[in-house]
N, CA, C and O of each residue as an XYZ file, in Angstrom:
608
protein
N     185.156     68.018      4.269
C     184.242     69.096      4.571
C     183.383     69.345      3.340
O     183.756     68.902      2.253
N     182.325     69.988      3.450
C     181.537     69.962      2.543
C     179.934     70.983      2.728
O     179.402     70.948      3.838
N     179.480     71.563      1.967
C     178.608     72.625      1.952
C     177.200     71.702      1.365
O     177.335     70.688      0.681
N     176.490     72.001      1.583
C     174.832     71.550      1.147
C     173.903     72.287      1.328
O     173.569     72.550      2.484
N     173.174     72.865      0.158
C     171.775     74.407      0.595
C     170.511     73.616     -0.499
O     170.399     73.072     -1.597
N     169.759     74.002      0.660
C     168.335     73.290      0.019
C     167.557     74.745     -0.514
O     167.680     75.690      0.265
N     166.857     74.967     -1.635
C     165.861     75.967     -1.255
C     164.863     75.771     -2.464
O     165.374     75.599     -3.571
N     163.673     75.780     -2.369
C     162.784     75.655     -3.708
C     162.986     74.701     -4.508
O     163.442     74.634     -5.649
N     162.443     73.686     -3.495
C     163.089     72.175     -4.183
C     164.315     71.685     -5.088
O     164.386     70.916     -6.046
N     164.972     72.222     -4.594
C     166.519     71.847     -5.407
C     167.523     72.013     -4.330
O     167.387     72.885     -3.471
N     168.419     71.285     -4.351
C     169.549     70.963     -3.178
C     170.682     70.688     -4.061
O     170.565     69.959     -5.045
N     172.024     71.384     -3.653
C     173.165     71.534     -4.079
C     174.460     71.507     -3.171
O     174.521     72.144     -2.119
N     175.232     70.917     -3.534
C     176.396     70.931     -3.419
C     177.778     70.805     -3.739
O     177.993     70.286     -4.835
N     178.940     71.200     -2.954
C     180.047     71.663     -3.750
C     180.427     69.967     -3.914
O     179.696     69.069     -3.496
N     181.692     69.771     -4.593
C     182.414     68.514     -4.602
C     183.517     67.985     -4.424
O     184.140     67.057     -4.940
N     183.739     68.981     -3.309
C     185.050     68.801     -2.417
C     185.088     67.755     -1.588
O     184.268     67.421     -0.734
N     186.373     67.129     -1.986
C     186.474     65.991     -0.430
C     187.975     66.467     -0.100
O     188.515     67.434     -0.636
N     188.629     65.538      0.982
C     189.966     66.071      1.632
C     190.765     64.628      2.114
O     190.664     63.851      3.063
N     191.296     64.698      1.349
C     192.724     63.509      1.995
C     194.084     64.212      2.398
O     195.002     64.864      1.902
N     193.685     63.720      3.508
C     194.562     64.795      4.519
C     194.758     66.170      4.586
O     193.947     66.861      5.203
N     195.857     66.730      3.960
C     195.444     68.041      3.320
C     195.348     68.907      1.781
O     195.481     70.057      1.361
N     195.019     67.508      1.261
C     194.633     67.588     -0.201
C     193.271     67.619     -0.692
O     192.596     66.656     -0.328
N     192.671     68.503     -1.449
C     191.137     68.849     -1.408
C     191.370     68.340     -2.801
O     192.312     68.628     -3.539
N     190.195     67.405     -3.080
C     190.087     66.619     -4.313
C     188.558     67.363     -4.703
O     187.753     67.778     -3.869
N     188.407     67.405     -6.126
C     186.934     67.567     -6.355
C     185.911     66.896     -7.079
O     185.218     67.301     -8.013
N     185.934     65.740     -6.457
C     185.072     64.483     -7.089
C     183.916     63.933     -6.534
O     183.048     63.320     -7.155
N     183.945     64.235     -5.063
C     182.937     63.750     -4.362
C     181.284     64.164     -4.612
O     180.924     65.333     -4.751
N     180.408     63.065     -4.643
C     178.696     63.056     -4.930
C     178.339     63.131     -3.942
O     178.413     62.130     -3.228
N     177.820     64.271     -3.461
C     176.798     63.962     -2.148
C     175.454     64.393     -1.894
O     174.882     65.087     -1.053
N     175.122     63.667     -3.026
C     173.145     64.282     -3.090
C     172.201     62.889     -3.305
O     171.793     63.112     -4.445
N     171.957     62.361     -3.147
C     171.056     61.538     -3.694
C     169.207     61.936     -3.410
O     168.727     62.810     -2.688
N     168.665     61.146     -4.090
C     167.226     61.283     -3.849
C     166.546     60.294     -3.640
O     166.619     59.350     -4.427
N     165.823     60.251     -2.684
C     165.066     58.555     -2.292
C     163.583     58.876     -3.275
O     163.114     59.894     -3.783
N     163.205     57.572     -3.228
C     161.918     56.786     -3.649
C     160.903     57.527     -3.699
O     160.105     57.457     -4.634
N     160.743     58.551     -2.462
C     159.810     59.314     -2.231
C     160.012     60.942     -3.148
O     159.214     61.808     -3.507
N     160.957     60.831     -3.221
C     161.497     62.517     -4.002
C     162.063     63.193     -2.589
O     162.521     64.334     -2.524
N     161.948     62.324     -1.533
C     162.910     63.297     -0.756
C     164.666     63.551     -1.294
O     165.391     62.791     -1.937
N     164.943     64.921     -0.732
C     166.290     65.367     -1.634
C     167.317     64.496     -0.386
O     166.688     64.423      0.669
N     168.517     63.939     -0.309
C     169.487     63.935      0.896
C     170.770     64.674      0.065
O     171.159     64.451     -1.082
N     171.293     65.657      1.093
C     172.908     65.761      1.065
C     173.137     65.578      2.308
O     172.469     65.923      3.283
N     174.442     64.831      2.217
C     175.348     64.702      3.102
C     176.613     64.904      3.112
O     177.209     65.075      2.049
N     177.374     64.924      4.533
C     178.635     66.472      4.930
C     178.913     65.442      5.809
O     178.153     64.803      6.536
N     180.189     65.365      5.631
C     181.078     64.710      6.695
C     181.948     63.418      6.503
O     182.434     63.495      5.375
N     182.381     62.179      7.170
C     183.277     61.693      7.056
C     182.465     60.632      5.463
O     181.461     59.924      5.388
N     183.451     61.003      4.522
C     183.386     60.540      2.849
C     182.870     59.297      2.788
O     181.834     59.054      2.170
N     183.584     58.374      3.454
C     183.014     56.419      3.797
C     181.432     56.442      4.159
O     180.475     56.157      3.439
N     181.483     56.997      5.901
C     180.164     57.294      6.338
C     178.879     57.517      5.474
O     177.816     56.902      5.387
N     179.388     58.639      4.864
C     178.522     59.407      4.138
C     178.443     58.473      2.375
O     177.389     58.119      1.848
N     179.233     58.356      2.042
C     178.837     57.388      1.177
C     178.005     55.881      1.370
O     177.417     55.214      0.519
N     178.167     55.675      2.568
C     176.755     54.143      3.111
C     175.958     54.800      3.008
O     175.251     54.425      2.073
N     175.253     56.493      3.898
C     174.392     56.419      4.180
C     173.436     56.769      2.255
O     172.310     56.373      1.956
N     174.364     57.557      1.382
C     173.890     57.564      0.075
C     173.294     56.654     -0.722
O     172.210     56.627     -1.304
N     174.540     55.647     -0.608
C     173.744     54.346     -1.033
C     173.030     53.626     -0.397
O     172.777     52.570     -0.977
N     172.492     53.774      0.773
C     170.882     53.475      1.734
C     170.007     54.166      0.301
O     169.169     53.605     -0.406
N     170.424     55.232      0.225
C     169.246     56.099     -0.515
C     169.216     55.653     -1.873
O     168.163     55.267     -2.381
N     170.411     55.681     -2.558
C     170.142     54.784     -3.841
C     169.769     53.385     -3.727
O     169.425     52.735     -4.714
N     169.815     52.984     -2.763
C     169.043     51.911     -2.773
C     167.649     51.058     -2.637
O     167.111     49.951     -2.668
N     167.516     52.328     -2.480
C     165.762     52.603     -2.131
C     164.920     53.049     -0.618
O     163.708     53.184     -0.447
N     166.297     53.251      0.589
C     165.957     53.517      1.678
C     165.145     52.309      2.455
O     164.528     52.466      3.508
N     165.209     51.670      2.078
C     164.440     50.231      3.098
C     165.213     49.949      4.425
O     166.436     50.094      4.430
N     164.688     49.635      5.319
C     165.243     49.266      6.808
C     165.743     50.418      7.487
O     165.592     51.372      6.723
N     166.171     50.718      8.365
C     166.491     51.410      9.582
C     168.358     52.518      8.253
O     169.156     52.068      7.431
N     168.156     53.739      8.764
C     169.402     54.242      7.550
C     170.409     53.736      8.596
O     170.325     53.164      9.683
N     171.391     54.187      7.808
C     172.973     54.166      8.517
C     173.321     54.860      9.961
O     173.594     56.022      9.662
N     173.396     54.772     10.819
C     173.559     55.451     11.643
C     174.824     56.264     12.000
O     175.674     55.493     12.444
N     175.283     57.630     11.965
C     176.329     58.213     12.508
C     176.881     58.053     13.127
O     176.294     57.409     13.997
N     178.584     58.348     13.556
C     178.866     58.018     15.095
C     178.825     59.486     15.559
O     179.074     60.515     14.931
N     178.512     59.329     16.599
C     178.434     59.840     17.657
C     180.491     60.861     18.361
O     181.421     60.533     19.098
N     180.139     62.052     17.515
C     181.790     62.536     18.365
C     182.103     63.426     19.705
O     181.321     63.854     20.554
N     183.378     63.538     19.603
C     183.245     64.643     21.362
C     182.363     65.469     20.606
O     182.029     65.563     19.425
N     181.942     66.369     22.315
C     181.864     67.830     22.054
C     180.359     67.779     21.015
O     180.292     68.772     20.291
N     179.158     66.768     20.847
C     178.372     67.203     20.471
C     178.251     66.797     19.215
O     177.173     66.372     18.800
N     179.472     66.882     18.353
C     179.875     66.205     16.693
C     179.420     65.133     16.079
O     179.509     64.227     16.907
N     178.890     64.631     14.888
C     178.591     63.749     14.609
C     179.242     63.760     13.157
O     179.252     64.663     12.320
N     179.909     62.184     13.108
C     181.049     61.630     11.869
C     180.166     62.236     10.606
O     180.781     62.614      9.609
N     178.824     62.322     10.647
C     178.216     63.041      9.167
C     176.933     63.438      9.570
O     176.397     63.064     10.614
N     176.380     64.286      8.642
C     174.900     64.883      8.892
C     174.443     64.870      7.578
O     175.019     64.922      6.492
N     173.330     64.792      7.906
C     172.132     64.628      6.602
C     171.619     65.884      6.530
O     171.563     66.480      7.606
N     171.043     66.722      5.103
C     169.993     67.306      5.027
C     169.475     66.692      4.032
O     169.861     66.452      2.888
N     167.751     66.275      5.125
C     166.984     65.884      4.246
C     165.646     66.616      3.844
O     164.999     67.159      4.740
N     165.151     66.661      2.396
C     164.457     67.940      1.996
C     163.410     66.690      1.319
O     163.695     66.028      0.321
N     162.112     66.557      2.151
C     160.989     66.215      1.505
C     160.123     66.683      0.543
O     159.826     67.856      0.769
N     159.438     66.085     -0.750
C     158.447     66.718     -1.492
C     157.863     68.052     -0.700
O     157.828     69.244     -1.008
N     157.423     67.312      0.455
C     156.045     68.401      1.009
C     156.363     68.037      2.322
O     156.503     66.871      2.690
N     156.496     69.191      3.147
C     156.665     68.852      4.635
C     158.418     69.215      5.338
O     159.443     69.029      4.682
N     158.397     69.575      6.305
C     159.602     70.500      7.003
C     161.099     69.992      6.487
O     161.252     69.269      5.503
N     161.628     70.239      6.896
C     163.453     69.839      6.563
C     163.715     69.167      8.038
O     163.466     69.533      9.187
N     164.289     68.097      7.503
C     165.096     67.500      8.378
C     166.630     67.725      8.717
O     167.352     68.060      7.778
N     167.176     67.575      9.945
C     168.714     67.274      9.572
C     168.623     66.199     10.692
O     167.915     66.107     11.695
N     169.796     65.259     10.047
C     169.655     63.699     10.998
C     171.305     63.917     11.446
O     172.190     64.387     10.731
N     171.404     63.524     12.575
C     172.682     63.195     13.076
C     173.213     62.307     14.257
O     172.301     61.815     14.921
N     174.318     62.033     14.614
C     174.352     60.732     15.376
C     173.596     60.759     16.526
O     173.438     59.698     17.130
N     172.924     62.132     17.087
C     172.010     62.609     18.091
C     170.769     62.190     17.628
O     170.282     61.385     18.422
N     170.098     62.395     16.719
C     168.717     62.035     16.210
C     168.738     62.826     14.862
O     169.581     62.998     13.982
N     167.370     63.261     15.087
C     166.628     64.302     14.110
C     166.408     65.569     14.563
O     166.191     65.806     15.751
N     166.453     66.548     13.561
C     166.138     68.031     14.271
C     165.072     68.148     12.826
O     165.262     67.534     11.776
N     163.942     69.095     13.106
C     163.068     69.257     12.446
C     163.260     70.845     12.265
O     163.321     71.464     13.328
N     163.373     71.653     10.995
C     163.223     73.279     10.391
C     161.923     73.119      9.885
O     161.584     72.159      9.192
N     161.170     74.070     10.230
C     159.869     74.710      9.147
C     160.724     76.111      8.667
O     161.037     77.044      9.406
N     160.978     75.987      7.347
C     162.141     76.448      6.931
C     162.074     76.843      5.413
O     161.772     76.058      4.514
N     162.401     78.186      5.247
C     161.999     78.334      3.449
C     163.491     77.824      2.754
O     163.513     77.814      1.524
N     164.152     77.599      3.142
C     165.815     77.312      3.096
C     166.789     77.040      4.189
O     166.750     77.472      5.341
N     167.791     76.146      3.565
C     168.536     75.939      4.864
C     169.871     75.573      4.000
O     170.044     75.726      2.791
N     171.018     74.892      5.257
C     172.243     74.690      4.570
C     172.998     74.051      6.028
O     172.768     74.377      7.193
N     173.901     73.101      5.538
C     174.762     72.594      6.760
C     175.844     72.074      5.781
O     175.946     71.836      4.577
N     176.585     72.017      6.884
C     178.429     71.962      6.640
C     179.892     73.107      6.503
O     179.962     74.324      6.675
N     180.437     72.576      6.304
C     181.783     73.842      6.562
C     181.446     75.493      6.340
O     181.721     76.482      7.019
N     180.706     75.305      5.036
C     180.040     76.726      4.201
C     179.096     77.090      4.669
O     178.669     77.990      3.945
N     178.082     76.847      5.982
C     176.936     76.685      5.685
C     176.311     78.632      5.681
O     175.364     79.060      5.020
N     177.554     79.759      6.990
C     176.973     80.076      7.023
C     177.230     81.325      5.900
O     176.453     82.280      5.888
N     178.374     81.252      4.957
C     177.912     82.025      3.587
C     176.838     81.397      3.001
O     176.025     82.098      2.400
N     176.653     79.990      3.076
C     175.207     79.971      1.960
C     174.014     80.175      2.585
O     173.073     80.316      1.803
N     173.769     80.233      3.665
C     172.685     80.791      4.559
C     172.477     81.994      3.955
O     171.560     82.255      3.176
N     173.432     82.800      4.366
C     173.688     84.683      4.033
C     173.359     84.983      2.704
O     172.790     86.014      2.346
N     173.786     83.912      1.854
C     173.418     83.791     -0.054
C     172.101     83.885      0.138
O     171.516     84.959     -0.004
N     171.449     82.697      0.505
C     170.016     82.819      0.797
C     169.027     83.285      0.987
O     167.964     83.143      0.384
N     169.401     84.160      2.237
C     168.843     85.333      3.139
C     168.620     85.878      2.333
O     167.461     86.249      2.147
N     169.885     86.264      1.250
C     169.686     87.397      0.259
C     169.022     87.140     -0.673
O     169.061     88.105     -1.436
N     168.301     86.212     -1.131
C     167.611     85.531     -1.889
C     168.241     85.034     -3.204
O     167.905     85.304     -4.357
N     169.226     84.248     -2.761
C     169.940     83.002     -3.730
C     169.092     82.103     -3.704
O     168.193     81.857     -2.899
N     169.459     81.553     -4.750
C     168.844     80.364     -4.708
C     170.141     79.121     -4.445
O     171.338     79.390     -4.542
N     169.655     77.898     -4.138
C     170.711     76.878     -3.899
C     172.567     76.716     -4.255
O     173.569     76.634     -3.544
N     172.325     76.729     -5.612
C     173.457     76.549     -6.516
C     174.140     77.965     -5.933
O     175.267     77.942     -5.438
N     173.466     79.031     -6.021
C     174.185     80.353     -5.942
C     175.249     80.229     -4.519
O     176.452     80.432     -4.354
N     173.756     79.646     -3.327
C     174.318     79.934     -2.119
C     175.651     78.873     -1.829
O     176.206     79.112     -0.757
N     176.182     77.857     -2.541
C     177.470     77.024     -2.580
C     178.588     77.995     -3.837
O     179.815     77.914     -3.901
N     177.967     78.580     -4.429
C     178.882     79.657     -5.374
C     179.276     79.970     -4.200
O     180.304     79.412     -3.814
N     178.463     81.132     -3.096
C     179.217     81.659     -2.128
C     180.176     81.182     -1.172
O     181.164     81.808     -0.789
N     179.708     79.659     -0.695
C     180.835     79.330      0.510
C     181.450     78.825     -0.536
O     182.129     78.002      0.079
N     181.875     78.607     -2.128
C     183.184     78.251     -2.640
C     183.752     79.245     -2.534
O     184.828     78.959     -2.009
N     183.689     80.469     -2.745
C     184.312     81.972     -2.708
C     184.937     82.032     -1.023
O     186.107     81.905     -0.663
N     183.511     82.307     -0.044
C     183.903     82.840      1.500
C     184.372     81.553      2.159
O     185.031     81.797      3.170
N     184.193     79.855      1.816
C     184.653     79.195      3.268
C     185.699     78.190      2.637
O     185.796     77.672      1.524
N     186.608     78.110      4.059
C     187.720     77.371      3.700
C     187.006     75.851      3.420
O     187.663     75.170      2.633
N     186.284     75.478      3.722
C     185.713     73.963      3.918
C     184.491     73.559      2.410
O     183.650     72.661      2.404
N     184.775     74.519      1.323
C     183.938     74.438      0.302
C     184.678     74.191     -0.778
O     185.687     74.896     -0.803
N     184.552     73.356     -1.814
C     185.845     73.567     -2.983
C     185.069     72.714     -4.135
O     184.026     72.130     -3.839
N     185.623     72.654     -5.514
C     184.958     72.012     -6.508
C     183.834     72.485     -7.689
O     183.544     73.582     -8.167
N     183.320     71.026     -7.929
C     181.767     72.157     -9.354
C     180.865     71.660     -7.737
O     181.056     71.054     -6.682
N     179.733     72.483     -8.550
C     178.221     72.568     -7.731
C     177.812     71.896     -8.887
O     177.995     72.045    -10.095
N     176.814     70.611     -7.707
C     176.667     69.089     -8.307
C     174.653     70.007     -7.644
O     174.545     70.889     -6.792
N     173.573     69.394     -8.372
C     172.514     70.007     -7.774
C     171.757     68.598     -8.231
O     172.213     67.701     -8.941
N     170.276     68.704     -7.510
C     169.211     67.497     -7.970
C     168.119     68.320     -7.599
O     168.158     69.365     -6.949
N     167.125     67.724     -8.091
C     165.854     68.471     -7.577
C     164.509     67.934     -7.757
O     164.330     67.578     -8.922
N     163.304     67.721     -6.840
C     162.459     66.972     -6.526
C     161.756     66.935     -7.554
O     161.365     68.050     -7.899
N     161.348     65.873     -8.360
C     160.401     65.047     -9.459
C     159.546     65.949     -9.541
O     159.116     66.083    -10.686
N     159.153     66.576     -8.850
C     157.667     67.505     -8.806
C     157.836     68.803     -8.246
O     157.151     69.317     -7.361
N     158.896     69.321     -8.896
C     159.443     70.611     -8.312
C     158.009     71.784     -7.936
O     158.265     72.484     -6.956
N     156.868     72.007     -8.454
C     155.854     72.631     -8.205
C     155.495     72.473     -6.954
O     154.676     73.354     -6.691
N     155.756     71.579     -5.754
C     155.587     71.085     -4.949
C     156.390     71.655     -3.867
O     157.312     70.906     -3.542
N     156.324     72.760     -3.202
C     157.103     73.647     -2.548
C     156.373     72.870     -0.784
O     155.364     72.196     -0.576
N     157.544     73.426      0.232
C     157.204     73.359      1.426
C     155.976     74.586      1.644
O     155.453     74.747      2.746
């Protein structure tokens, strides 16, 4: 499980992962593609580590694709935060598009939403779901777009 909040070009997250019911705090889940788009990704650790290194790799060809779970679920989700232009979140369903001053997905998402609202900024709003959600744990790992002046 895992928390990810985008806001004012910078994207953060906690560095919790879970083997079985052991919460380790090592896991990277931010990378940044070619373009300065931001990605975090939430969900199954393997998964989500291909689709990262798509991105460290420069994003060429078609990304990794999710699987597909019951009930709507998908094995991992992306938030992806472009230089200039809406927020994405990708999942084994497709794409969903936010015109969005901030956002957040995964276990924490909706204390760091609420951080937000209140006008946190990124890092703060994963302070919060480490405090309020069971599914948040670790340091707050952050990156932030080459051209941070460059707001949605």
């Amino acid at each position: 499980m895992t928390t990810i909040a985008y806001r004012d070009g910078i994207m953060a997250a906690d560095s919790g992962a879970w083997i079985g019911g052991a919460a380790t705090p090592w896991a990277y889940k931010l990378a940044i593609g070619p373009d300065g788009t931001l990605y975090g990704v939430a969900g199954n650790a393997a998964e989500a580590e291909r689709f990262l290194q798509w991105v460290r790799d420069g994003c060429h060809g078609e990304h990794p694709k999710a699987e597909p779970l019951p009930e709507q679920y998908s094995s991992y989700i992306v938030l992806a935060a472009p230089v200039v232009g809406p927020i994405r979140v990708i999942t084994a369903r497709g794409d969903e598009v936010y015109h969005a001053p901030y956002f957040a997905i995964g276990a924490g998402s909706v204390a760091a939403l609420g951080a937000m609202f209140a006008n946190a900024d990124a890092e703060t709003a994963i302070q919060a779901a480490i405090c309020h959600a069971s599914g948040a744990c670790g340091t707050i790992r952050t990156i932030q777009h080459p051209h941070p002046e460059k707001k949605l």
